[in-house]
N, C-alpha and C positions, 0 to 999 in steps of 0.2 A: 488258365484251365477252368472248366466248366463242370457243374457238378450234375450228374442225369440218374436216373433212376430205371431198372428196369425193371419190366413186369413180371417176371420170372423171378422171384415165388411169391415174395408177399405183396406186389398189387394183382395178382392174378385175379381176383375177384371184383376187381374196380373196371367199371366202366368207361368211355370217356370223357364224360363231364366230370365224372368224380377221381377222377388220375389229374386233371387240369387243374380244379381247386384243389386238390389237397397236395399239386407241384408246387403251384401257387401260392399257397397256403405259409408251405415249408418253406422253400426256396431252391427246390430241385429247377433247372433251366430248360430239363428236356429231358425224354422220355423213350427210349429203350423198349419198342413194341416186340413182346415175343411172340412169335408166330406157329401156327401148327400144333397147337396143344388146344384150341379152342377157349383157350380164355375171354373172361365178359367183357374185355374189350372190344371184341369182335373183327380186327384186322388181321384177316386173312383171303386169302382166296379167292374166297366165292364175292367177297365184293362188287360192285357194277360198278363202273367207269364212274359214275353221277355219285355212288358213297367212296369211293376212295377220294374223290373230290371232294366232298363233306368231311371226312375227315383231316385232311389236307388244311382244308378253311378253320377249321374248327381248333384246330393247334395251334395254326399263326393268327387268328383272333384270341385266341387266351393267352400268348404272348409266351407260349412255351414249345421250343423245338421239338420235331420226332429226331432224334439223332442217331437211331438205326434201328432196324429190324433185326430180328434174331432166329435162324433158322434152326432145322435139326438135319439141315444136308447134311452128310458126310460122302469121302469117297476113296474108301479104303477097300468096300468088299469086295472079296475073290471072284463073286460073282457076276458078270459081263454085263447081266440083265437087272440086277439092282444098282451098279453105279451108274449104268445110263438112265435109269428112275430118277435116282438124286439130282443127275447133271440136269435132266430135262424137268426137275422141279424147282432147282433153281434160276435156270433162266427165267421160269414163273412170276418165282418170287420175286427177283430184279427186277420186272416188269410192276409188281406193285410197290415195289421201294421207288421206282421212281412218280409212279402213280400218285402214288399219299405224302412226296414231296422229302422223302427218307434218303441222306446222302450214300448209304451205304448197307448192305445186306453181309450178316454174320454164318460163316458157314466154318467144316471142322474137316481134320483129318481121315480119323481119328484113331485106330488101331494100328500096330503091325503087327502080321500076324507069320511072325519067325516060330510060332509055336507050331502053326499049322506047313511046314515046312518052305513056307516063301520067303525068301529074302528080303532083309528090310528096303535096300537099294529099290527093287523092284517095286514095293507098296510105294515107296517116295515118288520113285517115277512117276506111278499113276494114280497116283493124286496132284502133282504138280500140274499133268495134262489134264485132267479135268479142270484144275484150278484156272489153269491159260485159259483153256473153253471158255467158262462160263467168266473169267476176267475178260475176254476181250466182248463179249456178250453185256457185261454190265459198261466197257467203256463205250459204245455205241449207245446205252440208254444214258450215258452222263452222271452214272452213279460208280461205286465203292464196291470192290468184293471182299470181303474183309475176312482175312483166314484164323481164326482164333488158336492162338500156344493151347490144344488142351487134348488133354489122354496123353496117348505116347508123342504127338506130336508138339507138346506143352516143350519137349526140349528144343535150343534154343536154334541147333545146325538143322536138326530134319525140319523148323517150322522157318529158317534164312534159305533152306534150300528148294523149298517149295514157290518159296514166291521170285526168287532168283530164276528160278528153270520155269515160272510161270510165265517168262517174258514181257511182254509191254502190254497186256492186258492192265486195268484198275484195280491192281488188288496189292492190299496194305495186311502188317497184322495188329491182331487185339491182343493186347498183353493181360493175361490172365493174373496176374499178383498170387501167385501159386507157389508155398513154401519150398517143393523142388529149384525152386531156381535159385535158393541161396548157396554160395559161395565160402567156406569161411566167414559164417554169419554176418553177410550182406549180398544184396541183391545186384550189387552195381557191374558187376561183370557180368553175368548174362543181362544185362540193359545193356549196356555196351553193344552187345553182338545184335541187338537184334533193335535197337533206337532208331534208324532213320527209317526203317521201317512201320512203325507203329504211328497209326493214326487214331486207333479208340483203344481204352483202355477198360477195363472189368476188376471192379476191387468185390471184397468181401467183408469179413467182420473186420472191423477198423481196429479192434481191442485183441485180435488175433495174435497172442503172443509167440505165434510161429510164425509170424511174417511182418517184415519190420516196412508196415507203409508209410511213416516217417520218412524214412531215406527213400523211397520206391517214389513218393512224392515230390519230395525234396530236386531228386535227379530229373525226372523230366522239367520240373518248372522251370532250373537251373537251366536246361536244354533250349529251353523257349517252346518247349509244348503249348497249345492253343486248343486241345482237342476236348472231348468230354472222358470225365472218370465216372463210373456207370455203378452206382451201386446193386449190386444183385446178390441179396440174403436173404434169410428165412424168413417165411411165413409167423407173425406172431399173434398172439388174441390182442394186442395194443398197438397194430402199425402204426400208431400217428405219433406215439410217445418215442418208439424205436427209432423212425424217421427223423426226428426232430434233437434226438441224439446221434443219429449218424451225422447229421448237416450241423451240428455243432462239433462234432471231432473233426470235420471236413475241413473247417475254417480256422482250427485250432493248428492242424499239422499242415493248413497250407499257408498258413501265416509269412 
């Protein structure tokens, strides 16, 4: 297992020469670009062909992976003309995951909305078909659609059922280490349901006494996981101390 860092929240203000030394620095392996917020990383979009290439070079010379991008698709809305936004900005964004050399692009469910009288069945449905879409769209660019556990879709049948009815398209999920999913104070039965599935994984506060990543750790390594575990925390006035404490409990509980 691999340890990576994302930029969403506390490198959001790091550039990338200063994400690369102070990955470097620490011992983060790779790097977790979030995308769509305008962060002073600046990978996004409007790129030209000639800097997503710069950036691309600029990673695998400093010897530190991009190990995925991270969207804010979703594709739950009622609305006909915002989930074909999202679909059609993700395929975008796939376009520059594969561009900047990023095996895979992070998208979400994210809502049902049983409150506004539609059926859950129904939101699953069509999120799954977009999720196909833009899966079989990322497997012709040779990259990852990667459906993250989070909102209501964080449980473990509607986020197994989405990628199940998404058919043979590329697309894996991101296990969120999200204190719902414990069981009789352990995590390992919903791991269970949804393991051969998960190719990236998203941890939080490591010291999180509502979420035991001891064991959450423990089980994939046991599994023979090979992927990255992605830290994404808060913002602090001391990132470098914070960081250099999270990658010493990393190597504690991955021991």
């Amino acid at each position: 297992m691999k340890l990576g860092l994302l930029t969403y929240d506390i490198a959001k203000d790091w550039d990338i020469p200063t994400l690369l030394d102070r990955a470097r620095e620490i011992g983060f392996e790779g790097i977790e670009f979030r995308v769509d917020l305008n962060h002073r990383h600046g990978v996004e979009l409007h790129r030209t062909k000639e800097e997503r290439k710069r950036i691309r070079e600029m990673c695998r010379d400093a010897g530190i992976a991009i190990c995925g991008l991270g969207s804010g698709c979703m594709y739950d809305s009622p609305n006909p003309k915002v989930l074909k936004e999202n679909i059609e900005r993700t395929k975008k964004l796939l376009e520059l995951t594969a561009d900047v050399g990023a095996p895979g692009l992070k998208v979400f469910g994210n809502t049902l909305h049983e409150g506004e009288g539609i059926p859950k069945e129904q939101t699953i449905r069509q999120v799954a078909k977009a999720v196909r879409e833009c899966g079989l769209y990322a497997k012709d660019l040779g990259v990852d659609l990667r459906f993250e556990m989070h909102g209501d879709f964080n449980h473990w049948e509607y986020a197994v059922k989405v990628v199940e009815e998404a058919g043979d398209g590329d697309v894996s999920l991101i296990y969120n280490s999200d204190p719902r999913d414990m069981v009789n104070g352990s995590v390992a039965e919903t791991i269970g349901h949804v393991i051969k599935y998960v190719k990236h994984i998203h941890m939080h506060e490591l010291v999180d006494p509502n979420y035991p990543y001891k064991e959450m750790l423990r089980i994939f390594k046991a599994a023979g996981y090979k992927g990255y575990c992605v830290a994404e925390i808060q913002e602090s006035p001391d990132p470098i101390r914070v960081l250099r404490y999270y990658k010493a409990l990393w190597e504690a509980y991955t021991q």
